[in-house]
C-alpha positions in Angstrom: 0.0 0.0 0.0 1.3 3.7 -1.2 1.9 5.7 2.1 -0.2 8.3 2.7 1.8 11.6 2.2 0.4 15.0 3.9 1.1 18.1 2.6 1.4 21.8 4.2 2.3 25.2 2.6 3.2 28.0 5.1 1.6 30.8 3.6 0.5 33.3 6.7 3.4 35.8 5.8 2.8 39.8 6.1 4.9 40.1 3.1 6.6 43.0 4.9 9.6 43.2 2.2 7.0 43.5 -0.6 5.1 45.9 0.6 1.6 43.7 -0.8 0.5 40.4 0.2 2.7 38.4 -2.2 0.6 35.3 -1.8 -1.6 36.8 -4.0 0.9 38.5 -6.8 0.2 37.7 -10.5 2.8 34.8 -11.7 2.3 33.0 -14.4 -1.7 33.8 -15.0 -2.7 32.4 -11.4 -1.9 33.9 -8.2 1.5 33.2 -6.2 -0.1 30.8 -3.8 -2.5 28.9 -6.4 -0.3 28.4 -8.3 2.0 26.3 -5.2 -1.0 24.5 -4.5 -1.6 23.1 -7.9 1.6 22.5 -8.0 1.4 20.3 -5.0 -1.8 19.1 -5.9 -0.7 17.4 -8.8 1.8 15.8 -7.0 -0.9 13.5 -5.7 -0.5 14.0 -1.9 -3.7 13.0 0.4 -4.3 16.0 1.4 -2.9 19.5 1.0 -3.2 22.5 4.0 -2.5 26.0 3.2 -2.1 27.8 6.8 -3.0 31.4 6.3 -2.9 34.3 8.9 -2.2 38.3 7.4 -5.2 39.5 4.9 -6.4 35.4 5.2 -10.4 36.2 4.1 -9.2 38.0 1.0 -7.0 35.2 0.2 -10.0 32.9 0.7 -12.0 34.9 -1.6 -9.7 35.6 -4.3 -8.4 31.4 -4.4 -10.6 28.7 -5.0 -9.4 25.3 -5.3 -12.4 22.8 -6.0 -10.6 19.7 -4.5 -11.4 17.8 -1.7 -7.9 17.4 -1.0 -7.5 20.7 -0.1 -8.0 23.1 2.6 -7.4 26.1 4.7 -6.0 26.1 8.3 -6.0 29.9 9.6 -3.2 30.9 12.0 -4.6 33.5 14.1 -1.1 34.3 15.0 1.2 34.2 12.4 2.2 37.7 13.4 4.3 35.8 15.5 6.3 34.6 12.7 6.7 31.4 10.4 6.7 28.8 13.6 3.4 29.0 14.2 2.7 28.3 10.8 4.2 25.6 10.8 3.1 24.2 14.5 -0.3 24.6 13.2 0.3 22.7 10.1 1.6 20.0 11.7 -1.2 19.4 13.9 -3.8 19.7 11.0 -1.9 17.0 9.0 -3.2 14.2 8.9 -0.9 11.7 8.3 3.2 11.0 9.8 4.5 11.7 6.6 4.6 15.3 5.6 5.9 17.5 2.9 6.1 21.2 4.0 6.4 24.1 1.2 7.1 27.9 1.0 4.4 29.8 -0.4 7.1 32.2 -1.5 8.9 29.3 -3.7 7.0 28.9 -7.1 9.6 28.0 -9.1 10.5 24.5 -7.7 10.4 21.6 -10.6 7.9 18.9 -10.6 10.8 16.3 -10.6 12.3 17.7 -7.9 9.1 17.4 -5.7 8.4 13.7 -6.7 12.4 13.0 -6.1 11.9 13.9 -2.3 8.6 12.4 -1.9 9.5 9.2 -3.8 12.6 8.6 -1.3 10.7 10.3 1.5 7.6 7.7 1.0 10.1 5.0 0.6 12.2 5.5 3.5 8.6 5.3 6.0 9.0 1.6 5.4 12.6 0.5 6.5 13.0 3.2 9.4 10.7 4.2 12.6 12.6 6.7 13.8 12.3 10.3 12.4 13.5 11.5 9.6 14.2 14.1 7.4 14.6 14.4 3.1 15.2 17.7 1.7 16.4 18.4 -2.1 19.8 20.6 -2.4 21.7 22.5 -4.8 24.9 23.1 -5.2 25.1 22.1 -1.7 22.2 24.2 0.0 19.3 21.9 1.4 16.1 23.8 0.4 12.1 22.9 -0.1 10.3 21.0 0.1 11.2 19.5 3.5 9.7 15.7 3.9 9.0 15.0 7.8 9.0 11.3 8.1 7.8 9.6 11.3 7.9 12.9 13.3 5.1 13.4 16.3 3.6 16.9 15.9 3.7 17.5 19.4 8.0 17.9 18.9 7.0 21.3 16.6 5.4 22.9 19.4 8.4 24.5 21.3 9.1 26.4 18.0 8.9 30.3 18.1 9.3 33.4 15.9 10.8 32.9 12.5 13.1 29.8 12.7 10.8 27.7 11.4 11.7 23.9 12.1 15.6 24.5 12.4 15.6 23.6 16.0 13.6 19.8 15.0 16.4 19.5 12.1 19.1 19.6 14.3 17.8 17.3 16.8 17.4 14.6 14.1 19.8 11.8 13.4 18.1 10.5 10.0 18.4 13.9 7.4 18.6 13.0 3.9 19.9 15.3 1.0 18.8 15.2 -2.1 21.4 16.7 -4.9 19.0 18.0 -7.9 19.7 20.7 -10.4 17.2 22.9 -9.3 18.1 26.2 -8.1 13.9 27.0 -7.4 14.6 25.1 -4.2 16.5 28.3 -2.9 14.6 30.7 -4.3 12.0 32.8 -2.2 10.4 35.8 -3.8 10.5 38.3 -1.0 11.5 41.8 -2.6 10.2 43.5 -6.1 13.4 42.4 -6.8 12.9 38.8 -7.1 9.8 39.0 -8.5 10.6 40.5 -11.6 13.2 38.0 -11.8 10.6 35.6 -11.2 8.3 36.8 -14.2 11.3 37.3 -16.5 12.5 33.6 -15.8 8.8 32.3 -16.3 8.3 34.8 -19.6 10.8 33.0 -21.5 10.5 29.3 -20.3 14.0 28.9 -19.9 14.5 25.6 -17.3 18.5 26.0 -17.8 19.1 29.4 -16.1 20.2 29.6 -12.7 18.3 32.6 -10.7 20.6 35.3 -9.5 20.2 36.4 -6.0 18.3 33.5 -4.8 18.7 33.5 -1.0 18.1 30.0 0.6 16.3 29.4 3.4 
């Protein structure tokens, strides 16, 4: 039996750099954040959360995703920063297996997220203890991050914006994942990055590597 993979996109962000909600900036014909979750949709996970927090009913309004699949987990207080995103996530999941994703990275390849949810998946039957597969290029580990056998209850010591750094480094099991995919790395944060963003998606080129990406 194919194990059941969760899915969660952190995407409760004030977008304080951008000066606009970016979850909700034009890329590609669809909105930032759509366009993640048909991304991951089409992955064929179970089940797909989006946690939401700044400007949330407007993001509810302006993206509709008609699959059962999917749903929205508000954060109340993501002012606090991406932790409680991610705490929250982690308790809506339903599954031990989950894949957690950057609303803020749109440019990761389809091959890159089946590589980490292929070993990721594979890896929940030879190992009980947690563990951890990320992809990484040129050396940086980046997102998607797959959480293998891990008990939500060990997010929920997190705080402010260090997402799940603290559970990484606790965990003896991390897989890396070496792909040619500088997406992994790249958030779009600043105007900056998203004109770089639209540029790189205007001419379809899949062999340029994205200057200034900043990992995570």
């Amino acid at each position: 039996m194919k194990p059941q993979v969760s899915a969660v996109i952190l995407a409760a962000g004030m977008s304080t750099r951008m000066g606009e909600p970016k979850q909700l900036l034009k890329l590609g014909g669809s909105c930032l954040l759509e366009r993640v979750i048909r991304q991951v949709l089409a992955a064929k996970v179970a089940e797909v959360i989006a946690v939401i927090g700044y400007r949330a009913e407007e993001i509810q309004r302006e993206i509709r995703i008609a699959d059962s699949r999917f749903r929205w987990v508000v954060n109340p207080a993501f002012a606090s920063g991406q932790s409680s995103s991610l705490v929250r996530g982690m308790q809506a999941a339903a599954h031990p297996a989950v894949m957690v994703f950057l609303a803020d990275l749109p440019l990761i390849a389809d091959e890159t997220i089946q590589s980490v949810m292929q070993r990721g998946a594979g890896l929940l039957s030879e190992w009980q203890e947690p563990f951890v597969v990320q992809p990484a290029f040129q050396g940086d580990a980046g997102h998607p991050v797959f959480f293998g056998n891990v008990d939500a209850e060990a997010f929920h010591k997190l705080e402010g914006d260090q997402g799940a750094k603290p559970i990484l480094g606790t965990m003896r099991q991390r897989i890396r994942i070496p792909v040619d995919d500088p997406g992994i790395l790249f958030d779009i944060d600043t105007r900056e990055a998203y004109r770089q963003a639209l540029w790189m998606l205007e001419r379809k080129s899949s062999d340029v590597t994205i200057p200034g990406g900043e990992g995570k």
